[in-house]
FIKOLZA-1660 file (N, C-alpha, C; in steps of 0.1 Angstrom, whole numbers, plus 5000, padded with zeros to 4 digits):
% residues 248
   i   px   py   pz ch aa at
   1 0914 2753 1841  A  X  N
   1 0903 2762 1840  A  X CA
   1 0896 2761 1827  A  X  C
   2 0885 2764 1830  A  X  N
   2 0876 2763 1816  A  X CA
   2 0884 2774 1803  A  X  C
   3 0885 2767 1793  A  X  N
   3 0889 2778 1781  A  X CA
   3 0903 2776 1780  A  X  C
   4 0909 2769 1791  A  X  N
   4 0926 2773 1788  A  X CA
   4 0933 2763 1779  A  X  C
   5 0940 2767 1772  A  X  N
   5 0946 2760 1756  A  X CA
   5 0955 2748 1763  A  X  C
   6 0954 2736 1757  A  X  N
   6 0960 2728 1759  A  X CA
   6 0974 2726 1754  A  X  C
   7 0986 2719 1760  A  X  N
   7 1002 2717 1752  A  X CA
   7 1008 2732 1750  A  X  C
   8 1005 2744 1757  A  X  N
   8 1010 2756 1758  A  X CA
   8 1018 2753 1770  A  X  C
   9 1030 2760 1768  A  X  N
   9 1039 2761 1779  A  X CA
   9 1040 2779 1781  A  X  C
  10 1041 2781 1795  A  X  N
  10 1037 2796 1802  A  X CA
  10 1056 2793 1806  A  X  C
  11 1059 2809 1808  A  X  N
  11 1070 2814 1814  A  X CA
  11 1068 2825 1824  A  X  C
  12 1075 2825 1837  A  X  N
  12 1068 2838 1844  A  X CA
  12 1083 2844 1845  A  X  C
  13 1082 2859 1840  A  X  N
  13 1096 2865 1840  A  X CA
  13 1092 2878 1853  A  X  C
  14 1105 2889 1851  A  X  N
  14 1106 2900 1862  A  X CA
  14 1094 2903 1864  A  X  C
  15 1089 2909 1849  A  X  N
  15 1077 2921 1852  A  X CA
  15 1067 2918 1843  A  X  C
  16 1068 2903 1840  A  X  N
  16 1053 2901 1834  A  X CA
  16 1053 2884 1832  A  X  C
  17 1046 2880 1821  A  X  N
  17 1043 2869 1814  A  X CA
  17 1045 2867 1802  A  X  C
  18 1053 2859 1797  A  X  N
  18 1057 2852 1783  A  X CA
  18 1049 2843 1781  A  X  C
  19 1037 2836 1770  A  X  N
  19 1029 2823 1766  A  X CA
  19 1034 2824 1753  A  X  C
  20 1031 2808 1749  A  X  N
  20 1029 2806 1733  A  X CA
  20 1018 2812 1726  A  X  C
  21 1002 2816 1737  A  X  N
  21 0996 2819 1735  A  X CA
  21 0984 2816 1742  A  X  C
  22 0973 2824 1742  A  X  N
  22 0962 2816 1750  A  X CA
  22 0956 2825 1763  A  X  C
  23 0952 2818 1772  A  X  N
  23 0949 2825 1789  A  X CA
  23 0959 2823 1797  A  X  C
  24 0961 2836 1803  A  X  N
  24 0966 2834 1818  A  X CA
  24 0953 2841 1826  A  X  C
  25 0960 2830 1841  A  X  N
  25 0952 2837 1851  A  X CA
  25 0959 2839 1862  A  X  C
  26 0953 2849 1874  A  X  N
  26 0960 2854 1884  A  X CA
  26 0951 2843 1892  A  X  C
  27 0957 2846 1909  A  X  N
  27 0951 2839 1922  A  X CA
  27 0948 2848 1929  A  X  C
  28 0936 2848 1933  A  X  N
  28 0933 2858 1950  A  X CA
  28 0939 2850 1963  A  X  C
  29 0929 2857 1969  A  X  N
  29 0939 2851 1987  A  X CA
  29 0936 2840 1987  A  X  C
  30 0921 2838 1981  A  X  N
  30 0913 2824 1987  A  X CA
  30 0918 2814 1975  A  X  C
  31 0927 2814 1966  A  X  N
  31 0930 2804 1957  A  X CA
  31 0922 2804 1945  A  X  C
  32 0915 2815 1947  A  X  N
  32 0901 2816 1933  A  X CA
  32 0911 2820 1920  A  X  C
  33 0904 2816 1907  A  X  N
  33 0908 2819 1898  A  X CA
  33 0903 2833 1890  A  X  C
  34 0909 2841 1890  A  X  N
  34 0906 2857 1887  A  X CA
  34 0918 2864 1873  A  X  C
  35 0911 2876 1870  A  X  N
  35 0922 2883 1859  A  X CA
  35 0924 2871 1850  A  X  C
  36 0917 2863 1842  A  X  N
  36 0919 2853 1830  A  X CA
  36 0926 2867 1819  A  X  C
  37 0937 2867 1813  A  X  N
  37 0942 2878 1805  A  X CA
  37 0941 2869 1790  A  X  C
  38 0940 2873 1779  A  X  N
  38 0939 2871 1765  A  X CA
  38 0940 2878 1758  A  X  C
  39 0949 2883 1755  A  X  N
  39 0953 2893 1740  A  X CA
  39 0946 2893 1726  A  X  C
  40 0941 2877 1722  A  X  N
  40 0936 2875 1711  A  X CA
  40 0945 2872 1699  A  X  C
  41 0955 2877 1699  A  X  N
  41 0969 2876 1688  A  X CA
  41 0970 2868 1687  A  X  C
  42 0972 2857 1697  A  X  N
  42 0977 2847 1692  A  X CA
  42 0994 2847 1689  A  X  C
  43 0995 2857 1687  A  X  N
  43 1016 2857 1684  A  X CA
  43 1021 2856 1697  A  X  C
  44 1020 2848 1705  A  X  N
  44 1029 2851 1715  A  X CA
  44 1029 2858 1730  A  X  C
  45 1023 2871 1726  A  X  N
  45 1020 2877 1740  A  X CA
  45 1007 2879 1744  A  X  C
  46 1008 2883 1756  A  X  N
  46 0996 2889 1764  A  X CA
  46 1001 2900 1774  A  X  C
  47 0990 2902 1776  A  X  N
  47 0992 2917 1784  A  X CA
  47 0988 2916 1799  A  X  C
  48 0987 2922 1805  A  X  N
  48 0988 2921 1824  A  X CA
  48 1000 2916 1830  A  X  C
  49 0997 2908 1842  A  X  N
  49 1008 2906 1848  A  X CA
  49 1003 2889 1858  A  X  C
  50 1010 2882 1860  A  X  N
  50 1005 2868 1866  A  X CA
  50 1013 2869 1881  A  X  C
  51 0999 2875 1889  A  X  N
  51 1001 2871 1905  A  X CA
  51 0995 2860 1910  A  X  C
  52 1008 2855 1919  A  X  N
  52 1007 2843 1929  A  X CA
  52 1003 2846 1943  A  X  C
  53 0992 2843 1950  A  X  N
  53 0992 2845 1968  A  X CA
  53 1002 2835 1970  A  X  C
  54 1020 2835 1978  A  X  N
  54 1024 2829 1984  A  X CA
  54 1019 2823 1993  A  X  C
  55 1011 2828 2002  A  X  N
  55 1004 2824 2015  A  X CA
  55 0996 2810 2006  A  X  C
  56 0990 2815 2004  A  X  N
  56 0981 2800 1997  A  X CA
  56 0989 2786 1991  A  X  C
  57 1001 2789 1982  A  X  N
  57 1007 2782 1977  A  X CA
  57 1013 2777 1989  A  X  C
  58 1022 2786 2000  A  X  N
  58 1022 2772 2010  A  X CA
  58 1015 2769 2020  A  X  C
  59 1005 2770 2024  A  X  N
  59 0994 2766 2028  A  X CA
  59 0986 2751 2020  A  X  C
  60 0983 2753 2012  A  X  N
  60 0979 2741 2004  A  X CA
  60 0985 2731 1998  A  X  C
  61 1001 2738 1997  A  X  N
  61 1012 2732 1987  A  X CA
  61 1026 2726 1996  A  X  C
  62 1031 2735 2001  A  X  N
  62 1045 2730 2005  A  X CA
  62 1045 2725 2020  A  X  C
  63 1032 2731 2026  A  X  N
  63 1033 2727 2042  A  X CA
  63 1016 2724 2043  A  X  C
  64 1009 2714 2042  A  X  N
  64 0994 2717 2044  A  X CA
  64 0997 2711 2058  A  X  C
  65 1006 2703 2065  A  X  N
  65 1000 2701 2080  A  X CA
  65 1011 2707 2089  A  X  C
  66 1019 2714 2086  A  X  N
  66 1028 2725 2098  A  X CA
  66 1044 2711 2095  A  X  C
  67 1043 2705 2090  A  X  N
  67 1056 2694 2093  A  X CA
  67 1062 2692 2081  A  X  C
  68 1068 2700 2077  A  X  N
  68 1079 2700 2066  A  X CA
  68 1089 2692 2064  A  X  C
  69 1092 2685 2056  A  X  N
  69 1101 2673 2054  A  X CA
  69 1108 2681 2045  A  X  C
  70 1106 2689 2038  A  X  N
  70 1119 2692 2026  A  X CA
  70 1110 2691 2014  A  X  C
  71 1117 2704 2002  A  X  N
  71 1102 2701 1992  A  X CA
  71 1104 2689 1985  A  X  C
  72 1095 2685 1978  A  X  N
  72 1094 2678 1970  A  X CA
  72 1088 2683 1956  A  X  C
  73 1099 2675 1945  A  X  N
  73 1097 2681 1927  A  X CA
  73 1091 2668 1925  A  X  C
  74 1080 2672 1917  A  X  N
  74 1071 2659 1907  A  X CA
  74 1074 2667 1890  A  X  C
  75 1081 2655 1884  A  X  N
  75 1082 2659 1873  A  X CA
  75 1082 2650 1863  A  X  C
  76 1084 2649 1846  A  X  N
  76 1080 2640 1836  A  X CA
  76 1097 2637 1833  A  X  C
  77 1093 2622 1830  A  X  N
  77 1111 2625 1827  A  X CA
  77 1108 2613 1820  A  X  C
  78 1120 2612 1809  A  X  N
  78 1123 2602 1801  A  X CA
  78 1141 2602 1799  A  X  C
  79 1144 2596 1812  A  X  N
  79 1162 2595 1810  A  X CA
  79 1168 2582 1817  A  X  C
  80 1174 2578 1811  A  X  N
  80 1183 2571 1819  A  X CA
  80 1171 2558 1825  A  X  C
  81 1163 2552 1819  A  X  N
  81 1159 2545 1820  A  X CA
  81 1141 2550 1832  A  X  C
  82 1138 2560 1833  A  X  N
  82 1129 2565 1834  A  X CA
  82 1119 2568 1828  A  X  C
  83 1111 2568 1826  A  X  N
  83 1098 2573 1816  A  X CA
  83 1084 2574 1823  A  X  C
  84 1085 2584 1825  A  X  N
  84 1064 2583 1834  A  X CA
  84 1072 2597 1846  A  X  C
  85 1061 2598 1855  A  X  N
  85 1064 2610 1862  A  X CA
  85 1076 2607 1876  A  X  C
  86 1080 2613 1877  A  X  N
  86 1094 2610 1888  A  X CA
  86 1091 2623 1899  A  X  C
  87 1086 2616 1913  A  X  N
  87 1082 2624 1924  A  X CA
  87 1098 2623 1930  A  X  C
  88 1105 2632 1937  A  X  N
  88 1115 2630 1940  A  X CA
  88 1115 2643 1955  A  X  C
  89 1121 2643 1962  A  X  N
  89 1125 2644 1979  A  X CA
  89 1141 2650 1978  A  X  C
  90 1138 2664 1982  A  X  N
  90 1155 2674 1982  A  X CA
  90 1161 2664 2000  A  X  C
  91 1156 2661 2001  A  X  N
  91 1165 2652 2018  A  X CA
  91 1165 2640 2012  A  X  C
  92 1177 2632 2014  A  X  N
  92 1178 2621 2017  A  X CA
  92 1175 2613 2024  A  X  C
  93 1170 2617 2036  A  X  N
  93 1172 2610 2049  A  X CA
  93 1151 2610 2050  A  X  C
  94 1148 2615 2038  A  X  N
  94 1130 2618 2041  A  X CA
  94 1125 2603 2032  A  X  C
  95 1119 2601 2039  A  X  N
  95 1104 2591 2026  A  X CA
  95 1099 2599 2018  A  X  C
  96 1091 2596 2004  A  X  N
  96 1087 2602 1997  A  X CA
  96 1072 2592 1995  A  X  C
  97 1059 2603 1998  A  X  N
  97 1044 2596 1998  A  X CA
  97 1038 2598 1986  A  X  C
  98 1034 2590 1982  A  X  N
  98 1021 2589 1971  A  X CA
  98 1010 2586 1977  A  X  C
  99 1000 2594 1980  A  X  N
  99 0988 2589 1983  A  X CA
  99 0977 2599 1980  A  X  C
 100 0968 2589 1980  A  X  N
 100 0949 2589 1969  A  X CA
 100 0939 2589 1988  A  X  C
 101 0933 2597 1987  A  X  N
 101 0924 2596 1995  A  X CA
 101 0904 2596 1987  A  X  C
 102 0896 2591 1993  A  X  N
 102 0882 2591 1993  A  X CA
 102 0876 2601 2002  A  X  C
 103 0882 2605 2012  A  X  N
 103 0878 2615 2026  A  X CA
 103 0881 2629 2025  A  X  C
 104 0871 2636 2030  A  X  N
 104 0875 2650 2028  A  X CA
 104 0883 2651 2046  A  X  C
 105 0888 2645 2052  A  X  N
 105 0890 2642 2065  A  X CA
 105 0909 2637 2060  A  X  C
 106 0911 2637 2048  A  X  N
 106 0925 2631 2049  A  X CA
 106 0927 2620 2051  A  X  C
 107 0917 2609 2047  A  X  N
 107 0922 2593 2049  A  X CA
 107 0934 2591 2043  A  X  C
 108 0947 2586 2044  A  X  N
 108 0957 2580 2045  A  X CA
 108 0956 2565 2042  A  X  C
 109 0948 2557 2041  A  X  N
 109 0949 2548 2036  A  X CA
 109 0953 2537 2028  A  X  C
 110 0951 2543 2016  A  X  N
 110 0962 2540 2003  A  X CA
 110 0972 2547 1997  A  X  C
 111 0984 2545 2007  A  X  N
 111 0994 2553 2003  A  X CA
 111 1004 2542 2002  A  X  C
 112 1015 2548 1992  A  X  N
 112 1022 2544 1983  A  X CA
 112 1038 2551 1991  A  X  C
 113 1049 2546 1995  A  X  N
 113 1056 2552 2004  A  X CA
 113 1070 2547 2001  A  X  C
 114 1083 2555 1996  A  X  N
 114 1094 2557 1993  A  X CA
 114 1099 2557 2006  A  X  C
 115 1102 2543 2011  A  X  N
 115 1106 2546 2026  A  X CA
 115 1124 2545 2026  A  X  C
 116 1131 2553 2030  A  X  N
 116 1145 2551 2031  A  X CA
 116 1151 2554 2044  A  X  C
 117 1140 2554 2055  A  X  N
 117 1148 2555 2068  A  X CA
 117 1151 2537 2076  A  X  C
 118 1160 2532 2077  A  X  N
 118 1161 2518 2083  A  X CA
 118 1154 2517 2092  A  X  C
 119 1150 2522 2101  A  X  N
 119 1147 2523 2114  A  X CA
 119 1129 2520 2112  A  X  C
 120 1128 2526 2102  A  X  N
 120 1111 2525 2099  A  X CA
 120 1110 2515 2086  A  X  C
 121 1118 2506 2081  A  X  N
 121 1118 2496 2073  A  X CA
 121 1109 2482 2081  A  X  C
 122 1104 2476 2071  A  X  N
 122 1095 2461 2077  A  X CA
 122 1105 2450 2072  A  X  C
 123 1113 2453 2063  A  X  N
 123 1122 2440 2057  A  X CA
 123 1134 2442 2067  A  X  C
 124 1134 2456 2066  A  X  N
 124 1149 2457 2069  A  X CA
 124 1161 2462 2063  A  X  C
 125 1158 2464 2048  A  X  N
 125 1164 2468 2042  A  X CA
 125 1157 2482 2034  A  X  C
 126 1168 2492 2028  A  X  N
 126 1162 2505 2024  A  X CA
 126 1171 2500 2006  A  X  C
 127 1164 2511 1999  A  X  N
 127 1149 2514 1998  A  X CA
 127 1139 2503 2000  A  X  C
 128 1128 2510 2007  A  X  N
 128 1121 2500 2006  A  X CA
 128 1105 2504 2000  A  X  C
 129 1096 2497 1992  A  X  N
 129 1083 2504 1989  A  X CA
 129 1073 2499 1997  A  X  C
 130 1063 2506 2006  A  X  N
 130 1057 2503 2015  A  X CA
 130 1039 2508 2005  A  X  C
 131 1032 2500 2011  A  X  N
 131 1015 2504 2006  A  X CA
 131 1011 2494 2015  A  X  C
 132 1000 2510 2021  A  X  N
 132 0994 2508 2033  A  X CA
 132 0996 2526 2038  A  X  C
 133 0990 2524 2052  A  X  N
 133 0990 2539 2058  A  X CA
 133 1005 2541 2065  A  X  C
 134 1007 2548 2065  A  X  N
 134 1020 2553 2069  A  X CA
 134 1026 2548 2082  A  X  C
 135 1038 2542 2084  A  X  N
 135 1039 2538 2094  A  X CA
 135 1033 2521 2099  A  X  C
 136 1022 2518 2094  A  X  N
 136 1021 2507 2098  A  X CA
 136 1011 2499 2080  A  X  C
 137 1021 2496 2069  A  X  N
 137 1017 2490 2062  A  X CA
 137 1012 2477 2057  A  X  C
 138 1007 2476 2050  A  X  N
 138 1003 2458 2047  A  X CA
 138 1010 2456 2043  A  X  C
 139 1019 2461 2029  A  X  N
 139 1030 2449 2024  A  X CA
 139 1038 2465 2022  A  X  C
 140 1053 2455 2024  A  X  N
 140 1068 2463 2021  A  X CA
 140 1078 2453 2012  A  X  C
 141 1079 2456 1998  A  X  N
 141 1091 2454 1990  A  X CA
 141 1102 2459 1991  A  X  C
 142 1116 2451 1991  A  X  N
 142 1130 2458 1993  A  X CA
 142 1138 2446 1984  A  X  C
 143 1150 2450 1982  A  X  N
 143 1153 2443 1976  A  X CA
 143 1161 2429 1978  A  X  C
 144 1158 2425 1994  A  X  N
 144 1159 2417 2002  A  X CA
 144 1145 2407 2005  A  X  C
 145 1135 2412 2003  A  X  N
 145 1126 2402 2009  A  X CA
 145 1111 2414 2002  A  X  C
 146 1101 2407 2004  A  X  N
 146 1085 2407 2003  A  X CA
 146 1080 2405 2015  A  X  C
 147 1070 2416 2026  A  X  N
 147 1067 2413 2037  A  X CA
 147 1055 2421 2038  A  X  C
 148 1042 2412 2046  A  X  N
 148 1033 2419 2055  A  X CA
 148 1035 2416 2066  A  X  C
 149 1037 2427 2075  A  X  N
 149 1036 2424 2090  A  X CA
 149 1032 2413 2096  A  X  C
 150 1019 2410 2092  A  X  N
 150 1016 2404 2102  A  X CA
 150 1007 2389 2101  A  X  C
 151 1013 2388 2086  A  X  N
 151 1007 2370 2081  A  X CA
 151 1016 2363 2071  A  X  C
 152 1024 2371 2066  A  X  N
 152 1033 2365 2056  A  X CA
 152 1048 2372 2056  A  X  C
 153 1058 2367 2064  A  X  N
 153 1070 2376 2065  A  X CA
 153 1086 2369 2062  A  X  C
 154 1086 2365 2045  A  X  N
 154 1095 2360 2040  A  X CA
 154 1111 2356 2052  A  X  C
 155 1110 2372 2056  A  X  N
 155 1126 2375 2066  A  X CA
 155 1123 2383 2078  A  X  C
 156 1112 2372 2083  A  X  N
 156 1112 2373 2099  A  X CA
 156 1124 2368 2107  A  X  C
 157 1125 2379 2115  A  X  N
 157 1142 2378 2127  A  X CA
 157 1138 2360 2131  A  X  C
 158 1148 2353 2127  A  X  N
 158 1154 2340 2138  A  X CA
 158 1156 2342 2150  A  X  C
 159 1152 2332 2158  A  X  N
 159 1159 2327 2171  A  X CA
 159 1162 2320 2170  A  X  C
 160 1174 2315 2180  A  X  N
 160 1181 2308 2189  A  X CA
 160 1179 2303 2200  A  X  C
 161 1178 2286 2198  A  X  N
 161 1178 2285 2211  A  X CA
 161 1187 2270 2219  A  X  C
 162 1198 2274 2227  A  X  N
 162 1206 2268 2230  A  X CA
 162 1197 2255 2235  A  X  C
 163 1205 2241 2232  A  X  N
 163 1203 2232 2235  A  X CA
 163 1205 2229 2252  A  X  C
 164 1201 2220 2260  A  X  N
 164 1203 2219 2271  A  X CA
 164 1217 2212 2275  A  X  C
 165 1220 2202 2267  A  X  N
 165 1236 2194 2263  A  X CA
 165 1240 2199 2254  A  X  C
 166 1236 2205 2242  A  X  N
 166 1246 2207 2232  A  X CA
 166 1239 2209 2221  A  X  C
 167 1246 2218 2206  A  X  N
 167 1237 2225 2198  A  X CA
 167 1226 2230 2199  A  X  C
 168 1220 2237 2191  A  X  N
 168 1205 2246 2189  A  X CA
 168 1198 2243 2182  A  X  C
 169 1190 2250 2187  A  X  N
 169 1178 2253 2173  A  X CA
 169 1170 2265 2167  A  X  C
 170 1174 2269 2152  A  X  N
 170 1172 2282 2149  A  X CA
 170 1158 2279 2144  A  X  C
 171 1149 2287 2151  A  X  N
 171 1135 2286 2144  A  X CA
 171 1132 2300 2141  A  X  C
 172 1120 2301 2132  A  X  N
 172 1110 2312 2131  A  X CA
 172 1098 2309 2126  A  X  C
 173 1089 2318 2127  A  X  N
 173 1072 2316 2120  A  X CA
 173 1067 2322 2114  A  X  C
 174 1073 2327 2098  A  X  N
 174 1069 2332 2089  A  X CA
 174 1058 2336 2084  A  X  C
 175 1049 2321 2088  A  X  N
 175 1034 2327 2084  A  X CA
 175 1027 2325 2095  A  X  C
 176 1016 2337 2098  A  X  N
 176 1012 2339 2110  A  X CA
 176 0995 2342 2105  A  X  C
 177 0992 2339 2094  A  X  N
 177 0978 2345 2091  A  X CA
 177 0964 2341 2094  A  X  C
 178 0956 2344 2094  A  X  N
 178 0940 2336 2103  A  X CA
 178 0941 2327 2093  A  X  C
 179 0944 2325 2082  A  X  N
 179 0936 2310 2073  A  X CA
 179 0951 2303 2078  A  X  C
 180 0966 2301 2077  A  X  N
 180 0971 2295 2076  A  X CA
 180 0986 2299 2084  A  X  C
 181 0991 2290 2094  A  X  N
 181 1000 2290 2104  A  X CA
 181 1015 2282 2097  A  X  C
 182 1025 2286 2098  A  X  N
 182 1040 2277 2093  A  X CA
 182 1051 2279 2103  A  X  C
 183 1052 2271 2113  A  X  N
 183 1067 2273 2122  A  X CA
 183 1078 2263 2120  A  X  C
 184 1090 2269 2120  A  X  N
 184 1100 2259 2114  A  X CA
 184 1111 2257 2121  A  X  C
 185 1116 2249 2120  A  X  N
 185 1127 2252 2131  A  X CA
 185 1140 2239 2124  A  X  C
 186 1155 2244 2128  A  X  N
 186 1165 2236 2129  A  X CA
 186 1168 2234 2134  A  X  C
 187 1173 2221 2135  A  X  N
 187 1179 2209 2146  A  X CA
 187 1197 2214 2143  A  X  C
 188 1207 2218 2149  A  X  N
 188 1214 2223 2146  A  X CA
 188 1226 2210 2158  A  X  C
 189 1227 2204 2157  A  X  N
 189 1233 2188 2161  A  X CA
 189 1230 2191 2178  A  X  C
 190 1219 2192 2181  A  X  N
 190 1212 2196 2190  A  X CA
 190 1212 2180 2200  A  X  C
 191 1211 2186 2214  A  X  N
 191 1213 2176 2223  A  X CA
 191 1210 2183 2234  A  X  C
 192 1200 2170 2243  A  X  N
 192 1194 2173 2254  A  X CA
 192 1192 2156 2264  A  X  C
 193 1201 2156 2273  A  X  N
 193 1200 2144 2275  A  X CA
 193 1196 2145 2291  A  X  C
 194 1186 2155 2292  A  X  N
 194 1177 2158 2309  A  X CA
 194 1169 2156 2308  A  X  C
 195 1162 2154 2319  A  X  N
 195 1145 2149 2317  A  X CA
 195 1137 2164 2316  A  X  C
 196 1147 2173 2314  A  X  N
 196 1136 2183 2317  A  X CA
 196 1131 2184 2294  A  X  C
 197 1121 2188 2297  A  X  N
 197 1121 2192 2285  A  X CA
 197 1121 2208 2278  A  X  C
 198 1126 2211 2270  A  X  N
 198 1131 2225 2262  A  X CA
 198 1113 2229 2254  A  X  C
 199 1108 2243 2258  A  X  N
 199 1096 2242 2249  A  X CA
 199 1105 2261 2243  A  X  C
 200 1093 2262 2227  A  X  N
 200 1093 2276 2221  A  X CA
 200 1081 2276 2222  A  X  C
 201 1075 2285 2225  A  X  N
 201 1059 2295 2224  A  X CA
 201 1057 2303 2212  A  X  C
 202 1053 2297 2203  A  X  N
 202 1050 2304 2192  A  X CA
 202 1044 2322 2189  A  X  C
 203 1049 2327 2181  A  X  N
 203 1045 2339 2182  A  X CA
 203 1034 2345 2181  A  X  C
 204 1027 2337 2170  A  X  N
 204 1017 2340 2171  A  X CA
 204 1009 2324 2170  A  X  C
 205 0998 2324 2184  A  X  N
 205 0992 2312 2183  A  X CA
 205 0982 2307 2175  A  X  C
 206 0986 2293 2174  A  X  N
 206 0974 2286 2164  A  X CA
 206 0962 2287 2169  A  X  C
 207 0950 2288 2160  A  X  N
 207 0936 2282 2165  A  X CA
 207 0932 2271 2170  A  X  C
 208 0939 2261 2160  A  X  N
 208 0931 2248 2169  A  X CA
 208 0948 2242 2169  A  X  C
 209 0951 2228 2175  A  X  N
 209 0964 2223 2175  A  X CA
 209 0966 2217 2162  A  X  C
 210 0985 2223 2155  A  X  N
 210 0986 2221 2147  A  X CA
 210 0991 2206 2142  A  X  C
 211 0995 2208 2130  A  X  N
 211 1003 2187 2125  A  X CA
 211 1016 2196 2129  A  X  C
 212 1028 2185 2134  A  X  N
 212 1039 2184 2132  A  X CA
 212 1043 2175 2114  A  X  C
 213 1042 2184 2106  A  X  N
 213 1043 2178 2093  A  X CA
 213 1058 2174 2087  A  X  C
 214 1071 2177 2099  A  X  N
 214 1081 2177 2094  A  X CA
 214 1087 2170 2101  A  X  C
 215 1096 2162 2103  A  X  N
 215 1105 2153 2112  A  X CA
 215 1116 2147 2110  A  X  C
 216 1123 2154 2104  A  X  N
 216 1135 2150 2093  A  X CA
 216 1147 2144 2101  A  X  C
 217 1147 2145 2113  A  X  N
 217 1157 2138 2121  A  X CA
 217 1153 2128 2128  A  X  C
 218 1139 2125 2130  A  X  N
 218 1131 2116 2140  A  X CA
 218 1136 2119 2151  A  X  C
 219 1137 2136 2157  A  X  N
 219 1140 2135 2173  A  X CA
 219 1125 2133 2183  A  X  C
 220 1127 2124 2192  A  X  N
 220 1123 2118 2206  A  X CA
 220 1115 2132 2208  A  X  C
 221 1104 2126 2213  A  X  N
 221 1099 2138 2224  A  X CA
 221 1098 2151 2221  A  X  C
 222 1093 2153 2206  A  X  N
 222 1087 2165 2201  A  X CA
 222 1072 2168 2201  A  X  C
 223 1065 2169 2207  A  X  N
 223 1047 2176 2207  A  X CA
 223 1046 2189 2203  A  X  C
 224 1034 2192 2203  A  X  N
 224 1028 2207 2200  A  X CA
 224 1019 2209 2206  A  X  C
 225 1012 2222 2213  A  X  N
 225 1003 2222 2216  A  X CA
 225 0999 2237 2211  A  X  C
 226 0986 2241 2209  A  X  N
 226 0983 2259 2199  A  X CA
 226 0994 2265 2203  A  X  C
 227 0995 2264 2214  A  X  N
 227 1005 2278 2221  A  X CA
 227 1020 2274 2216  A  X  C
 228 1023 2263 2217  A  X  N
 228 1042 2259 2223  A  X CA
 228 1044 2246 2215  A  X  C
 229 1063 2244 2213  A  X  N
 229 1065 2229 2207  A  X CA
 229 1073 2230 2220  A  X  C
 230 1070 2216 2220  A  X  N
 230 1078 2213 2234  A  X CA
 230 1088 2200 2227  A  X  C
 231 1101 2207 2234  A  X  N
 231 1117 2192 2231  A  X CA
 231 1117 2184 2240  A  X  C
 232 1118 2175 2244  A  X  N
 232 1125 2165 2254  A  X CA
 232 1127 2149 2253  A  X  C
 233 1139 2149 2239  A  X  N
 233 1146 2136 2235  A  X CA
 233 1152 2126 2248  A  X  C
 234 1157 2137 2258  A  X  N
 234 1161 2128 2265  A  X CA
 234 1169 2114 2266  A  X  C
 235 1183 2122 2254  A  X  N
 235 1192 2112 2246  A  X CA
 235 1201 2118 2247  A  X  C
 236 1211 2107 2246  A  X  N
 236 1227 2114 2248  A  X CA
 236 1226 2116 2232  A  X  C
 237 1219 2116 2217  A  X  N
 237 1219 2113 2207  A  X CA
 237 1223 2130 2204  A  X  C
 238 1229 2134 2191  A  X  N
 238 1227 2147 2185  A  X CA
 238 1221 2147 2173  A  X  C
 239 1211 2156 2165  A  X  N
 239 1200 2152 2160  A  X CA
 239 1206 2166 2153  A  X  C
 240 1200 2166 2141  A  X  N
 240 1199 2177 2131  A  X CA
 240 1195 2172 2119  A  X  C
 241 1186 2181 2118  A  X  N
 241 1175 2183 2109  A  X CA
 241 1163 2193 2109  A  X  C
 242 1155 2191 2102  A  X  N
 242 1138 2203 2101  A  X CA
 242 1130 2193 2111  A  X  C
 243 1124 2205 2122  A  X  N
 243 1106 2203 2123  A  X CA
 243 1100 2213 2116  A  X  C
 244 1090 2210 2113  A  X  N
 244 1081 2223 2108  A  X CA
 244 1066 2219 2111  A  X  C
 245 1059 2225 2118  A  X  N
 245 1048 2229 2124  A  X CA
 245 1038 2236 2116  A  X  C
 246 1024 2230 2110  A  X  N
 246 1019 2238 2100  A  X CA
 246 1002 2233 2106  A  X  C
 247 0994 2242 2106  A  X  N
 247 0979 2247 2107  A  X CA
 247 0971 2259 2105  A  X  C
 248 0961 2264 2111  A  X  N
 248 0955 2276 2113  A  X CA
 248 0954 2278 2128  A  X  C
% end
């Protein structure tokens, strides 16, 4: 508020107000600032009394959208290897949000997100720090991996996929982004000695058809097309090594 002394610390006791000195003010219903009190002394006290509308405080404060998670204390702290403001979550089992809006509509956009439920992790691991809108962010840090959904995903789940004679091949496709595509795969002493051939459908498809830039075993009868790598060595041979598949 206009006029109020700065580096004063206020105390609210039974039946009044303790300051180092300076303004107090009361709240009406509507959150307005009313009753500014000042003594003028300077020593310490002031006179009136400092009312709070509860209704308003949780209204605006502890519940603005009806869905209570448990309060939350934002506080200054310098301990234990801390220093700067420490927002902190009485549940364990809650996320804790940092978020900045531009909208008087409540955009969600750039938020900042203490995520510790597994279930709602993008790495997979808790804690995790999520930025982006809630629920569905652009990048998640944990202390397992660096991930955005949906173009760069250090520890995207593996597949398996059984050989038609014998061994596998563990692949995944880490990078999935419009400028640049990476699928990889191991030859795991892999063997297929049918005419049929073994294909994977990439997860997410290339634009145009990619290079096979990797071929560390020289297995027979590996192609690509946008969509799929197709196997079919058609060798009693067992092969292990990298393909890796790379375009847009």
């Amino acid at each position: 508020m206009s006029g109020f002394p700065r580096n004063r610390i206020a105390s609210i006791g039974g039946s009044g107000v303790e300051t180092l000195g300076g303004e107090i003010a009361t709240l009406d219903s509507t959150g307005a600032v009313r009753n500014v009190v000042d003594d003028g002394s300077g020593d310490g006290t002031v006179s009136g009394t400092l009312t709070v509308d509860t209704a308003v405080i949780n209204t605006n404060w502890r519940n603005p959208t009806g869905q209570t998670f448990g309060e939350i204390t934002l506080s200054l702290a310098n301990i234990q290897g801390q220093n700067g403001m420490l927002l902190s979550q009485s549940t364990s089992a809650i996320p804790v949000d940092w978020q900045s809006t531009t909208s008087t509509s409540g955009d969600q956009a750039t938020t900042t997100r203490h995520e510790v439920r597994s279930s709602n992790t993008i790495t997979g691991s808790v804690p995790e720090i999520q930025l982006g809108p809630p629920g569905t962010p652009w990048l998640a840090i944990s202390n397992t991996a660096i991930a955005t959904p949906k173009s760069i995903d250090s520890s995207v789940p593996q597949t398996t996929l059984t050989g038609s004679t014998a061994g596998s091949i563990v692949w995944s496709m880490p990078f999935q982004g419009a400028s640049y595509k990476r699928f990889i795969a191991y030859f795991d002493a892999y063997e297929d000695d049918t005419t049929t051939a073994q294909t994977i459908s990439y997860p997410t498809a290339f634009t145009e058809v990619p290079v096979i830039s990797t071929n560390s075993a020289s297995v027979p009868g590996v192609t690509t097309t946008a969509t799929e790598l197709s196997i079919d060595p058609n060798t009693t041979t067992a092969y292990t090594g990298w393909v890796i598949v790379e375009g847009y």
